[in-house]
Steps between C-alpha positions, in 0.01 A plus 500: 500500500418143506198390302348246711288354229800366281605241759470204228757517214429235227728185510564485816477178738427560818744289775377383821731462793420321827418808657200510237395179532428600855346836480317341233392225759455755783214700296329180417478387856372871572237432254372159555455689889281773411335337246437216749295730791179495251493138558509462845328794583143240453663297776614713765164608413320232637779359771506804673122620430601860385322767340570541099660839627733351770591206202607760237715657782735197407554673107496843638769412779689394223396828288608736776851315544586549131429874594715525759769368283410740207513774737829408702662178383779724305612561839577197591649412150741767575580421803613110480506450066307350289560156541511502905141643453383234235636265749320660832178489226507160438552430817203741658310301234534167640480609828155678425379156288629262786316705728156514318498121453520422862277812643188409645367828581427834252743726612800263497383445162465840370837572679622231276332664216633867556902327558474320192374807332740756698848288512431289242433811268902612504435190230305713270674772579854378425470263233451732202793733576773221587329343085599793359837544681542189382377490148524902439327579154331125486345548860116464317596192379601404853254636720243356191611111576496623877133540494487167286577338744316656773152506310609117447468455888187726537343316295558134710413688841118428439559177388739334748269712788177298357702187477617451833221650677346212389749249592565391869853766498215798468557790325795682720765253382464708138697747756806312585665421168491870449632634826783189469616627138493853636671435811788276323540793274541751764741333669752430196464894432625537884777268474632661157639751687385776209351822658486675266427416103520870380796705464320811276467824691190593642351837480428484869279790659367608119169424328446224230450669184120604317585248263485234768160603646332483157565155482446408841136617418491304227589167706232622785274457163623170405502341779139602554367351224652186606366482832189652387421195302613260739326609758175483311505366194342146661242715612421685168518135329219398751244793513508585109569173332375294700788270558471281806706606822711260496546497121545874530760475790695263300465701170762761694789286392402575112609881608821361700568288235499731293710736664734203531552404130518882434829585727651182376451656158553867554836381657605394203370795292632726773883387331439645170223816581521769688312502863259770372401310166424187653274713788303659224409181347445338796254737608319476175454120542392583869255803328353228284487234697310666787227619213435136423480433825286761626275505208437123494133349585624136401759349742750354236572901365483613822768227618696576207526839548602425857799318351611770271465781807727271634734477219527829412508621901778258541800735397381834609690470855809388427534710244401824638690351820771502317520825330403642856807356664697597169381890546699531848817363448717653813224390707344161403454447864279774566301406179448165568367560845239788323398258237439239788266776651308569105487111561345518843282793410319329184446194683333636823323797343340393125359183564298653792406844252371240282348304734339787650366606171350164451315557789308838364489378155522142414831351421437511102534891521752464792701379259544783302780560757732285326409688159590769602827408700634298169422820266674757744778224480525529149470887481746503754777363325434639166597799659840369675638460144572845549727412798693311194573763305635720796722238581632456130524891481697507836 
């Protein structure tokens, strides 16, 4: 049996190929788009006079797409190969982008919304298993400097959106240099003539394995906790310390920052520890991080604790991503379109529990939502180093 969690042998350098470079590309593009609806969501807002419900229909057209692909996108892996879907992704992306930058009425733009979140999903979905075809036992390390790169462009969505909607171009030109990359991208993927990047069997027709499911829990978790304080962290800052709006909205790139220098350096750790190690101390950083920040009633320890959540947050999905993929090996396809779905699932579903709970309670006790979600975490794999030792028994 394959032990998913030993996927990062000491002393080992990790090569990039073209092909890397752009899947590594792709997923940042894919992330400087959803990252970037937030934004803009303020200014459809007030363009096309809507309703805070029919603006958030722009995120949860997005949401529902990344469903779709975590429920069916294997299909259509199968069907054409992995790199003839990455292609049709980053195409569907640009389309989707090119389309919301030149709608002028809501449903063409939450059409746009749903096909960058539907087609341009196969980008989420693919990514991760053609890493670790590619890089086999150091596919953390890969799928790590992946998300390096994509919380990199995240984290300039806000900013370029604020900068030009200020400037005479107006915010939907932050659009085009994304849907161009993605586009140019799509079509050199079409033109390489290469179906098909995998030649492993796949267990077609049978289920993916327990182990697989316990850590695609465990990413629904992670990527939770993420969203969880993105989504309202600015808010928290504002209500209980007292932290200007503005200076609240902009303290969000401490956590993204965070989360930035933290992949950058659990990619590097990732080459000498095992995927589960680096997890566990991740998520104690996270564990501690959040107490400073939720305990705080001065802003500087509650900013700093933002930071660390960040920090220690930073590694928990490419990691567990990782060891995910690495649990289904004759069919990476099928897991990478499930863990696009834990993906979809966190994001549409948490943030809205929380939000909810906010509602009934206040958002200090709301909170307590993340608590808990980083301490099952933790729990959780504790107990998968019992998957290790079946696997070195086997």
């Amino acid at each position: 049996m394959v032990n998913p969690e030993k996927v990062t042998p000491p002393n080992r350098t990790i090569a990039r190929s073209r092909f890397t470079w752009l899947a590594y590309i792709l997923l940042a593009v894919y992330g400087y788009l959803l990252n970037i609806l937030g934004p803009i969501t303020p200014y459809l807002h007030n363009e096309f006079k809507l309703s805070y419900a029919v603006s958030s229909l722009h995120f949860s057209a997005f949401a529902a797409g990344i469903l779709v692909v975590g429920l069916a996108g294997h299909l259509a892996i199968r069907q054409v190969g992995r790199r003839q879907a990455l292609a049709i992704g980053a195409i569907g992306q640009a389309l989707g982008a090119l389309l919301l930058a030149v709608g002028r009425v809501p449903v063409v733009t939450v059409g746009a919304s749903f096909l960058m979140g539907c087609i341009g999903s196969l980008i989420l979905a693919v990514v991760p298993p053609v890493l670790s075809e590619e890089h086999g036992e150091l596919r953390a390390v890969a799928i790590s400097e992946a998300n390096v790169l994509a919380s990199l462009t995240s984290a300039t969505a806000p900013l370029l959106v604020g900068w030009l909607a200020g400037a005479a171009a107006g915010w939907r030109l932050a659009l085009i240099p994304a849907a161009g990359i993605s586009l140019l991208i799509g079509i050199l993927l079409l033109r390489s003539g290469q179906t098909r990047s995998s030649n492993h069997p796949v267990a077609v027709g049978t289920r993916l394995p327990l182990q697989f499911w316990f850590y695609w829990f465990t990413l629904v978790l992670a990527v939770a906790v993420e969203f969880c304080m993105i989504f309202w962290c600015a808010d928290y800052l504002e209500i209980e310390l007292n932290i200007p709006r503005s200076d609240a909205v902009k303290a969000v790139s401490l956590f993204l920052g965070g989360m930035i220098i933290g992949r950058w350096i659990g990619s590097r750790i990732l080459q000498a520890q095992p995927a589960r190690r680096v997890i566990l101390v991740s998520n104690l950083l996270a564990m501690g991080g959040f107490l400073l920040f939720w305990t705080a009633r001065q802003p500087i320890a509650g900013l700093t604790g933002l930071a660390l959540t960040g920090l220690g947050v930073a590694s928990l999905y490419p990691a567990i991503l990782a060891t995910a993929i690495g649990a289904a090996p004759m069919d990476e396809s099928r897991a990478g379109a499930r863990t696009t779905l834990a993906s979809g699932t966190a994001i549409l579903l948490l943030p809205l529990v929380l939000g909810r709970f906010a509602d009934l309670a206040g958002l200090r006790i709301a909170y307590i939502v993340v608590a808990v979600l980083l301490v099952l975490l933790f729990v959780l794999m504790l107990i998968s180093a019992g998957f290790s030792k079946a696997g070195s028994g086997r």
